[in-house]
N, C-alpha and C positions, 0 to 999 in steps of 0.2 A: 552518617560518618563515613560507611565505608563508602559511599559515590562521591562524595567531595574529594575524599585521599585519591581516589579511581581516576577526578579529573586533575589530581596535581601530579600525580605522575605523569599520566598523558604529555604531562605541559612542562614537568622535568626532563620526557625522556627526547620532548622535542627541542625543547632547549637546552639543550646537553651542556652546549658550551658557556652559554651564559649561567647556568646554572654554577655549573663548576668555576668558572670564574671570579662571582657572587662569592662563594666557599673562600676562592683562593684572594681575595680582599680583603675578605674580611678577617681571615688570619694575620695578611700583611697589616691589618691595620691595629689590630690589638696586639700584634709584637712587638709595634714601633711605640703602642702604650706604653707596652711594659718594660721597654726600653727606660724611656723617658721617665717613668716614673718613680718616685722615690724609694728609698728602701721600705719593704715592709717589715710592722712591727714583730718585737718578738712575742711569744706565746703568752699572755697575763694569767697569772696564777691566782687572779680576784675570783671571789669566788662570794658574793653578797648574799647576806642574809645568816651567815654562820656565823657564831661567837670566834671562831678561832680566826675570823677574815676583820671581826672589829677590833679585836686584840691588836692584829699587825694595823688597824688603821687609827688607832691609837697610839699605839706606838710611834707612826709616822707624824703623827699630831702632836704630839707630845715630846718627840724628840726629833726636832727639826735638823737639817743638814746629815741627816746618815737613816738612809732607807732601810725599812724592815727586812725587805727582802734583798738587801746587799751583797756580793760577793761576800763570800767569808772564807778561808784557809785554816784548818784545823792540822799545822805539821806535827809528825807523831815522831818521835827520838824513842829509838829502843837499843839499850847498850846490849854488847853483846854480852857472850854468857859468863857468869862470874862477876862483873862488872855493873855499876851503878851509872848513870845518869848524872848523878851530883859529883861525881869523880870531876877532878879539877879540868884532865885533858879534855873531856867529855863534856863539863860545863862551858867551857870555854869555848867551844864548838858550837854548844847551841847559842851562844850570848851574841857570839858572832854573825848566827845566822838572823838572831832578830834585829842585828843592829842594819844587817845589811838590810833586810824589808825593811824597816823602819823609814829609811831614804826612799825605799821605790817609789816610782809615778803613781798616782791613785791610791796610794793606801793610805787611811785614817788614822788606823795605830795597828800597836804589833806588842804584844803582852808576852812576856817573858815565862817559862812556866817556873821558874824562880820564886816571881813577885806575883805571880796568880797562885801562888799553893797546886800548881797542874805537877802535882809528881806523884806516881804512885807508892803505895806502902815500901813495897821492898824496893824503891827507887831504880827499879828498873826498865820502867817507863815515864816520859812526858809528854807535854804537847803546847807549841803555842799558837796563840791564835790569830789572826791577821785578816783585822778590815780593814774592806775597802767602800772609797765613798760612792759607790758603782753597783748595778746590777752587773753578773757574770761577762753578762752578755755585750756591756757597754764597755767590760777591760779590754784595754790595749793590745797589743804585741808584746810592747816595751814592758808593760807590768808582767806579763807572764812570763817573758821570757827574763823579770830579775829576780823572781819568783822560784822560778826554776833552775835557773844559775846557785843562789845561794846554798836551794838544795844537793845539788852538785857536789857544793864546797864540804858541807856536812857531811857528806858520805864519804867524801875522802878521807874525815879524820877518824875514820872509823866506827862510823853511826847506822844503825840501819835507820833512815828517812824517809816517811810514807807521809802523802798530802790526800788529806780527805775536803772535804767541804764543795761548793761549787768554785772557785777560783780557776782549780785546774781540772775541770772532769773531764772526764776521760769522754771523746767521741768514739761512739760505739761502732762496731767493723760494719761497713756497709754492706749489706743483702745483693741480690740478684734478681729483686721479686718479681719487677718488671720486667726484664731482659728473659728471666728464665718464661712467666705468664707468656708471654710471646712468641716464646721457642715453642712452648706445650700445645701453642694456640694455634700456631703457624701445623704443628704434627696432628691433632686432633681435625683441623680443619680440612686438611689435604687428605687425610684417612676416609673423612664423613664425605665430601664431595668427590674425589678424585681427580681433582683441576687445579693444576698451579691458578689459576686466576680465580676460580672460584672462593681458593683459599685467600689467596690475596687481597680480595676486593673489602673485606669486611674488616682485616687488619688494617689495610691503608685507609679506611675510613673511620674506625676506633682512632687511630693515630692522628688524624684529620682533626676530630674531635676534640681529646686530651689537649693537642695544642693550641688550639682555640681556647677553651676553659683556663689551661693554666696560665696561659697570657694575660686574658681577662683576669683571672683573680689576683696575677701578680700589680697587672695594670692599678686597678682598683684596692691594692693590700691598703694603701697607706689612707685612704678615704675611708675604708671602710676597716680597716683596723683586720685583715685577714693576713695571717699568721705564715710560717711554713707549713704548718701541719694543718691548715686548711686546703694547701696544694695536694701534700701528701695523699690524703685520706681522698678527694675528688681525683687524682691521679689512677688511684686502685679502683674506686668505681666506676669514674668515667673509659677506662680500657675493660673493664668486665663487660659493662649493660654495651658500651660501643660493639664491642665486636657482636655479643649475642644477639643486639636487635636487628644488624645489617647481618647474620646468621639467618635469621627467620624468613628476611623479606627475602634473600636468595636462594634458599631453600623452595621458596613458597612456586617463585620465579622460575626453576627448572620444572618444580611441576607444573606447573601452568605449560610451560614449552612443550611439556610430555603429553599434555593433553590437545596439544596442535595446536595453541595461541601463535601467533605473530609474535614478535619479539615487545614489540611498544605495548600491546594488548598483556602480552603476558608480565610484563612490569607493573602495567597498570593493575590489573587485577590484585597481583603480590601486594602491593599497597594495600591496596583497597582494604585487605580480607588481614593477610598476616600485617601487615601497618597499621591498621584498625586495634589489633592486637594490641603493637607495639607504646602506640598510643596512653592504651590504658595500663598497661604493665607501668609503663614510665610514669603517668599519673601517680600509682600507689605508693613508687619508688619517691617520689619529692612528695607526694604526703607525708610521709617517715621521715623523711630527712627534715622536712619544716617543722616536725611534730617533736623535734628536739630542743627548741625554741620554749616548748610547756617547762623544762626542766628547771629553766632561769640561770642556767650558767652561759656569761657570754661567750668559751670557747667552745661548745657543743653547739651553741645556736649560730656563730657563725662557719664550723665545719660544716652541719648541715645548710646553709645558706649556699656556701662554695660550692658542695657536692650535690644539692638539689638544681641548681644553673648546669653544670657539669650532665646530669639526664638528662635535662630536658634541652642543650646541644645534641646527644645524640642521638635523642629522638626523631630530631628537626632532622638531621643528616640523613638515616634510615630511609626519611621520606620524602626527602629531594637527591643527595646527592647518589644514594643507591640506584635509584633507578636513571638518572643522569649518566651515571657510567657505566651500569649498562645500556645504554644507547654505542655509548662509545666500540663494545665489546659485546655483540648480543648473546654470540656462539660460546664467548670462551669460557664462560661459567657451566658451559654443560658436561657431563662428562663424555669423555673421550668416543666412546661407542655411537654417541646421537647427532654429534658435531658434523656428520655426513649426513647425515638424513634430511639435515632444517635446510642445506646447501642445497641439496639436490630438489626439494619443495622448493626453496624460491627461486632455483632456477628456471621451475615445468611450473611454471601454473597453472592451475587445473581449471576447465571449462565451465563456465556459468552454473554449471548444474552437478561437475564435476564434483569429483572426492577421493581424495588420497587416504586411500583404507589401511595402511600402517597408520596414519595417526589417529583415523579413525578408531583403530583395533587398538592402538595406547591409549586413549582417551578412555572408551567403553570401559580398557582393565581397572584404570586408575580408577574409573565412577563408581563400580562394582565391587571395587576390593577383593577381586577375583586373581591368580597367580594361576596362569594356564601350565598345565601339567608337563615337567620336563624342562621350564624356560627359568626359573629361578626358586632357590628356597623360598620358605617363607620367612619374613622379614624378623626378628625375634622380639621386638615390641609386638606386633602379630601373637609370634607363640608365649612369648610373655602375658599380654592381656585376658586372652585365651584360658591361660591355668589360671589368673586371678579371679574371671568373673564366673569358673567354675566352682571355686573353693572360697567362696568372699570369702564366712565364717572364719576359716582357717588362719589366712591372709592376713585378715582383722588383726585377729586375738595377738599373733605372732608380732604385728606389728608393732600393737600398742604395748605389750607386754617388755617387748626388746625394746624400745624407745623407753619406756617405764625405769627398766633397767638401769639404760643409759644415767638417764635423771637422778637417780637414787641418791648422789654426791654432793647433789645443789642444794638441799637445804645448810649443807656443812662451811658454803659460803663465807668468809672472809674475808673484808673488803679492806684498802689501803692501799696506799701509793708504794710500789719497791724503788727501794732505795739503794744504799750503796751494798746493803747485805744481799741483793741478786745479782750484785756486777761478778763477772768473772774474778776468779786469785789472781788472773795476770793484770790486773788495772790496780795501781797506787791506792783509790779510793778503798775498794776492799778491803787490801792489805792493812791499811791505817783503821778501817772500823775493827778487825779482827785485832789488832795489836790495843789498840781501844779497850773492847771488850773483854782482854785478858788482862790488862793491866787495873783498869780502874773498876769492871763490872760489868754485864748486858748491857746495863739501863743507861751508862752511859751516854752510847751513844743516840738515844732519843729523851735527852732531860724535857722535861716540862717547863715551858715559861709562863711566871704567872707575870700578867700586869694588873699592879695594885693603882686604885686611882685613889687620890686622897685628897682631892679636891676638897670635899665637905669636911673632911676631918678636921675634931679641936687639934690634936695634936699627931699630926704626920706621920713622923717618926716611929710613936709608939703605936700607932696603929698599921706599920709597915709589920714591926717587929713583932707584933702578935698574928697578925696574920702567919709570917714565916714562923711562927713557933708552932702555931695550930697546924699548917703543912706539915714540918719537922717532927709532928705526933701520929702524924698519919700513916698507916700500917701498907709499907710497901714504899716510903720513903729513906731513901738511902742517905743522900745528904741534902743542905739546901745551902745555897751559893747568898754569902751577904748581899743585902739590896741595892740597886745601884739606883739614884734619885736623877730626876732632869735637872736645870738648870733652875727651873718654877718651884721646885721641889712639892709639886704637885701628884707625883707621878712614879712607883719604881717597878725596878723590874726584877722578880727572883728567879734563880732556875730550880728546879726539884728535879731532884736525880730519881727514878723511881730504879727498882732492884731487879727489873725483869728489859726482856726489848724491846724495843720501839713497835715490834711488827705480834709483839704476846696477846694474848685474848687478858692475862694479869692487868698488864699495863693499861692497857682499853678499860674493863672495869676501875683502876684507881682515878682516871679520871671522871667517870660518872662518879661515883667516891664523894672525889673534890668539890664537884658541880654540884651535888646533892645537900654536902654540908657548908654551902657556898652561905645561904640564906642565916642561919646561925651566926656564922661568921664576921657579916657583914653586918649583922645587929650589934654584935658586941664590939665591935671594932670602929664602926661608923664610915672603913671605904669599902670601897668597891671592888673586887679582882675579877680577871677574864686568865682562861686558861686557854694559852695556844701552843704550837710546838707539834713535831711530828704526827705523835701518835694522835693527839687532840682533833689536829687537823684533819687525817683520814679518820679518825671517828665522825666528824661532824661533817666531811664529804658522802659520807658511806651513807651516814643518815638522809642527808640532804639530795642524794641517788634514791632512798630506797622512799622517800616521801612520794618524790617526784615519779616514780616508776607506775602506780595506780593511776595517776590522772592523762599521762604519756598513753599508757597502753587504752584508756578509754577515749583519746581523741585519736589516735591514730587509728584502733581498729574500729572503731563508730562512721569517722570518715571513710575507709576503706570498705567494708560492710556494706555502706551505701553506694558507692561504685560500683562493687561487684553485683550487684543486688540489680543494680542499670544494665551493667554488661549481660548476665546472664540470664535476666529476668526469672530469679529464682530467690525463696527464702533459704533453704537448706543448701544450696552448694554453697554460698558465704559462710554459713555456719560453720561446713564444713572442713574449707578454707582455711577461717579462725582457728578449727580444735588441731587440724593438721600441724598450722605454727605453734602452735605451744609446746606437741609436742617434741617439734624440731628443735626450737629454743631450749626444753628443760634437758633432750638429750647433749646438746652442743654445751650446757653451763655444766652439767654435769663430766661430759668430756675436760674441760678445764679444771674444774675443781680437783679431778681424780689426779690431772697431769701436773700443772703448775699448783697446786696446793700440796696436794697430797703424794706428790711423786708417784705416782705409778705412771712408770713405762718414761717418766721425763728423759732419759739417757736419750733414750730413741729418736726424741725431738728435738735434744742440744739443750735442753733446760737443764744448767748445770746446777742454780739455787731454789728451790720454794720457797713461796710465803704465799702474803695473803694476794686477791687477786684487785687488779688496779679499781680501785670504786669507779670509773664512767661504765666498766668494761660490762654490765649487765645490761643498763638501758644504752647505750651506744650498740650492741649484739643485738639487743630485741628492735633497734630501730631500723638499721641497717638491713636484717634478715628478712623482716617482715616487707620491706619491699620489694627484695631479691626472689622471697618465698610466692610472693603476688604476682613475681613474672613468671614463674611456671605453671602457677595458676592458672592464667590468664593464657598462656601458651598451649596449652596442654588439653584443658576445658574446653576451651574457646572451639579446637576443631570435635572435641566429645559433642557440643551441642549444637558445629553445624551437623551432623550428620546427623544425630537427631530431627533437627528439622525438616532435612530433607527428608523425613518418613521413615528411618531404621531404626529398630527395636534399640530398648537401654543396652542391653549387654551386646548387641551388632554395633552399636554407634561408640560403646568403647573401645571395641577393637578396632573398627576406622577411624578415632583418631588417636590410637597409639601407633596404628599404622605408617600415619602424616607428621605423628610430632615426637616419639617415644626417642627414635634416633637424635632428631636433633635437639631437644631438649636435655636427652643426656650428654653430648657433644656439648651445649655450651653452659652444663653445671660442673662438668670437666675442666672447661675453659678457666671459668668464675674458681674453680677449687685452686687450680692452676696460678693462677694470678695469686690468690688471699694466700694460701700455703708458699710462692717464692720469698713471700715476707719474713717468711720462718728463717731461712738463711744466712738474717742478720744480724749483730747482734745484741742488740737490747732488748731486753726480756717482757718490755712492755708493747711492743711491734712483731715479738715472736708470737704473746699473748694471743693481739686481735688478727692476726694471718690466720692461727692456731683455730681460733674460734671462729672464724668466718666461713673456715674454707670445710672444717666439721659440720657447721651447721647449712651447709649449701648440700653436702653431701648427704646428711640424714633427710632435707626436706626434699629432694632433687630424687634420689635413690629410690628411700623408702618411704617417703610421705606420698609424694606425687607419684609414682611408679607403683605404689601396692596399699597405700592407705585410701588412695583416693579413689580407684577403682575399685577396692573391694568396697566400700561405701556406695557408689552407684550403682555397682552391680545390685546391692539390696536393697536399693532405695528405688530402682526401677523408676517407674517415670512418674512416682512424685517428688522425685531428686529437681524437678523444673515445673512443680506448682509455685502459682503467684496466685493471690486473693484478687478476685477480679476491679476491688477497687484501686488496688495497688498496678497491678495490669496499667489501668485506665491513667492513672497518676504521673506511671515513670516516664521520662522519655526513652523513646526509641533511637539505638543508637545503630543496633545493627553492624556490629563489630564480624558475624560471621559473612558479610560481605552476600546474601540471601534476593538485595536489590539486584546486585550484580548478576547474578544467578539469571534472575527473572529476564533481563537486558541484555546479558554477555551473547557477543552475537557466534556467529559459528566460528570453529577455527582455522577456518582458511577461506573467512569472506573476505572482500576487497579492504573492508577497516586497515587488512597487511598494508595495503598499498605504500603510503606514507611512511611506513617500518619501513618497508626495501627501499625505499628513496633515500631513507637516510641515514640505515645501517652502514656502520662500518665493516667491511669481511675481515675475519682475522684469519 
């Protein structure tokens, strides 16, 4: 592996221009795609294989020309104080206002809360409802803005007027996450390097990437049915692993220069060794992401479709267009102090036999991991590594114990969709569930819909009607809404009010309840009912997450496992690896559960409502993470076990490579925190969530898994941390990711190989 990467660099950094050209095409050409191409779809809320998804496809079968999932408007009328609703001035106002939607563009019908019985006891609230033949998404202008005119009118006459339902929701305040990830990126980078160009070359190449990716996905949305929030979600990725992985290989690249490579030599090698790296990091990463495809929901299987293409661009860049423009720019990635040195070497070339003993003398420090006395600190991944592999025990205990901690929250897990009870007081939709909930009850706002099929039944009707009476007896039923029959009369639909909320752990058992006395039911009654509807739904999403979450976690880390297992020719540091993310995962769910569940500390975060937590957001975290967790892995490891092979004791081989990677590793889980955390920003509570949770679980595995779980593990594992059974040995292939061929072959640093470099560097 790493001599193949070793000759494409070579052959990038020689072909600088056409390289970069290649890059610059192939953007032009996937923008003129996605020009061209149609709009893509919007988000599908199918969700196969759950009763509450055959419910809505039921209903779409059974009652043809008005979709289950239709725009719908729930306007809320609350008189003011003293005052009733059914007051003449007050009636007249809202009759008016159903009469105007009634004419709108697209709407189906428009219910009076008169002629629906929607008034509450002390009539001082109503509501009426208003469909349309339309997903939200497919309403006009024109319908929303006579939608919103009407309501207008009604508030002049003195009504307070709030609209719930999707018709008019409210778009949520847009974020910074990107813009800010990039300011963070652009300051982290220029701190760790100290080169405007250094810092820049890895953002203009992350950005290189993003736009390639999101082109292509837009290009492709409409073929392959990918969403906005497959852009989204590959947008946030693709800018983290971009900038990190062209991180590495520049990093790699100034040491290399430190040790006296030629510029083309010392490209090459960076490839070779930290691209080798990169390689498989990004491997683990579209593991995980394909490995969401096991869950069987099409919008998870196509975000990770979009964001697994989205790595492995910027993997592809890393290892061509990185060391490409360095050709362009050899010097300017170094820092400031060495930028005279490399001048002054390819000015004096030294004589056949010659040697220039500065870089000789940086070379020697850099192989020794020596800091001559007087010329610099020691580096604090150095004195960091140092105290860990003297106290592993300590280290250990502390870590696992604090992480333990963390987790303590997540069994208390509560899954479901938020809804309008997390929107901010200032959005209409709120306002109207809360006026909801005081006038008519909690439960209101998430009734139960049952659909009754009565196909087989002798008699329909009375078997509609006994159904809705057995609901009506059921303990935690508030009301039940007369049946409403199809056309076939094969078919109705009842709502059940239950007496708690949509988002209660009450209401979640009364539909297992229902489900449970379903079988009874249907004996004595001869149909059949399906229970769908808010709560039902995220009950049987949450199920349908947490089925799906044991066979996810056993092909993602089974595949992974064996990779690493290639890479490091080792059984216990995979192991390792594995026990690491879990515990990053349980302290990050835990982290959430405590904040957006439980409110502690949500002010701090802008979480202004709890509930429960969105059902993808557990296996979406563990899929996500576990790839991110594998690049540090793989970062981190990767130079602990070249130095190992180069002959240095376990606990010497982990301070040289916390020495190589401790800085920049931490530098681009800062990056990654950077980017996930600008999410927070914004405002919907389901995109604060997974910022929330990304950028905590980058931070627990980045900080304290990699940084102090890991090495106090090898410290005690000493060097049967890289026992392999010798049939296994014999088995794996050899991939040689710490670049060890090269080792063997890399020729001096100031043999003629430069030559070719000075011909066709540029001087900056």
């Amino acid at each position: 592996m790493s001599t193949f990467l070793h000759r494409v660099a070579h052959w990038a950094f020689r072909r600088r221009r056409t390289v970069v050209l290649v890059w610059v095409a192939v953007l032009a050409a996937v923008f003129l795609g996605a020009v061209n191409s149609s709009e893509a779809p919007e988000d599908s809320a199918s969700l196969p294989g759950i009763e509450s998804q055959q419910a809505f496809d039921l209903l779409d079968e059974r009652f043809p020309g008005t979709e289950a999932d239709g725009a719908q408007a729930r306007v809320v009328f609350v008189a003011a104080d003293g005052q009733q609703v059914t007051s003449t001035v007050n009636r007249s106002a809202v009759d008016t206002l159903v009469d105007e939607v009634a004419d709108g563009p697209q709407v189906a019908g428009a219910t009076s809360p008169f002629d629906a019985h929607a008034v509450s006891e002390d009539a001082s609230t109503a509501y009426a409802t208003i469909t349309y033949r339309t997903t939200a998404d497919d309403l006009t202008e024109a319908s929303e803005e006579a939608l919103t005119a009407a309501v207008e009118h009604a508030r002049g006459a003195g009504l307070t007027v709030e609209v719930g339902g999707s018709a008019l929701e409210t778009e949520p305040a847009q974020g910074i996450g990107e813009v800010l990830g990039i300011l963070v990126a652009a300051a982290v980078l220029l701190i760790t390097f100290g080169s405007l160009a250094a810092a820049g070359l890895p953002l203009l190449t992350a950005v290189l990437g993003v736009g390639i990716s999101l082109a292509t996905i837009t290009a492709l949305g409409s073929a392959l049915g990918f969403s906005s929030t497959v852009g989204e979600l590959a947008m946030m990725l693709g800018l983290a692993v971009g900038i990190d992985y062209s991180l590495f290989v520049v990093s790699r690249y100034r040491e290399e220069r430190a040790k006296g490579h030629q510029a083309q030599e010392a490209a090459a090698l960076a490839v070779g060794t930290a691209g080798s790296a990169v390689v498989f990091a990004g491997l683990t990463v579209v593991i995980a992401l394909l490995g969401l495809s096991v869950v069987g929901v099409p919008t998870l299987t196509k975000m990770g479709i979009g964001s697994a293409g989205t790595v492995l661009v910027g993997v592809l860049i890393a290892l061509t267009a990185v060391p490409a423009l360095l050709g362009f720019w050899p010097d300017a990635v170094l820092p400031r102090r060495d930028r005279e040195g490399p001048r002054r070497a390819r000015s004096r070339r030294p004589g056949r036999f010659g040697r220039n003993r500065n870089w000789s003398w940086t070379w020697n420090r850099n192989r020794q991991g020596a800091t001559p006395a007087g010329t610099a600190r020691t580096p604090w991944g150095v004195r960091w590594a140092r105290f860990v592999t003297r106290r592993p025990v300590a280290v250990l205990s502390l870590t696992v114990i604090g992480l333990g901690a963390l987790a303590v929250p997540s069994p208390n897990l509560r899954m479901g969709m938020p809804g309008a009870e997390s929107k901010p007081t200032t959005t209409t939709e709120r306002r109207a569930y809360d006026a909801l909930a005081d006038g008519f009850g909690p439960g209101f706002n998430g009734p139960l819909t049952v659909v009754v099929d009565v196909e087989g039944a002798d008699d329909p009707a009375a078997a509609v009607t006994a159904v809705s009476d057995r609901l009506a007896d059921t303990e935690g039923i508030v009301s039940v809404s007369p049946p409403h029959f199809n056309e076939a009369k094969d078919t109705a639909v009842v709502s059940a009010v239950p007496s708690t909320g949509p988002a209660g752990e009450q209401t979640q058992d009364l539909v297992r309840t229902i489900r449970d006395e379903r079988p009874a039911i249907e004996s004595a009654t001869g149909a059949e009912f399906q229970v769908t509807g808010t709560t039902a739904l995220n009950l049987d999403v949450g199920r349908k997450m947490q089925d799906a979450l044991v066979p996810y976690l056993a092909v993602v880390v089974g595949l992974a496992f064996l990779l690493l297992m290639v890479v490091f020719r080792s059984i216990l540091v995979p192991v390792k690896a594995a026990l690491g993310f879990l515990l990053s995962v349980g302290a990050a769910l835990g982290a959430i559960v405590a904040v957006f569940q439980e409110g502690h500390g949500a002010g701090v975060f802008g979480v202004e409502e709890t509930g429960p937590i969105m059902s993808t957001m557990p296996i979406f975290l563990v899929g996500i993470v576990f790839g991110l967790a594998m690049d540090y892995q793989v970062f981190l490891v990767s130079r602990i076990r070249e130095a190992h092979i180069h002959g240095e004791q376990p606990g010497q081989a982990v301070v040289t490579g916390f020495r190589h990677s401790a800085q920049v590793v931490g530098a681009a889980a800062l990056i990654m925190m950077a980017v996930f955390g600008g999410f927070m920003t914004g405002g919907e509570s389901m995109v604060k969530m997974v910022g929330f949770g990304l950028a905590s679980a980058v931070f627990f595995d980045a900080f304290v898994v990699r940084m102090a779980f890991v090495p106090a593990v090898l410290a005690l594992l000493g060097k049967r941390a890289w026992w392999l059974p010798g049939a296994l040995d014999r088995l794996l292939p050899r991939v040689d990711v710490e670049g060890e061929a090269l080792t063997r072959r890399a020729p001096a640093p100031d043999d003629a190989s430069g030559d070719d470099d000075r011909r066709e560097s540029v001087t900056v």
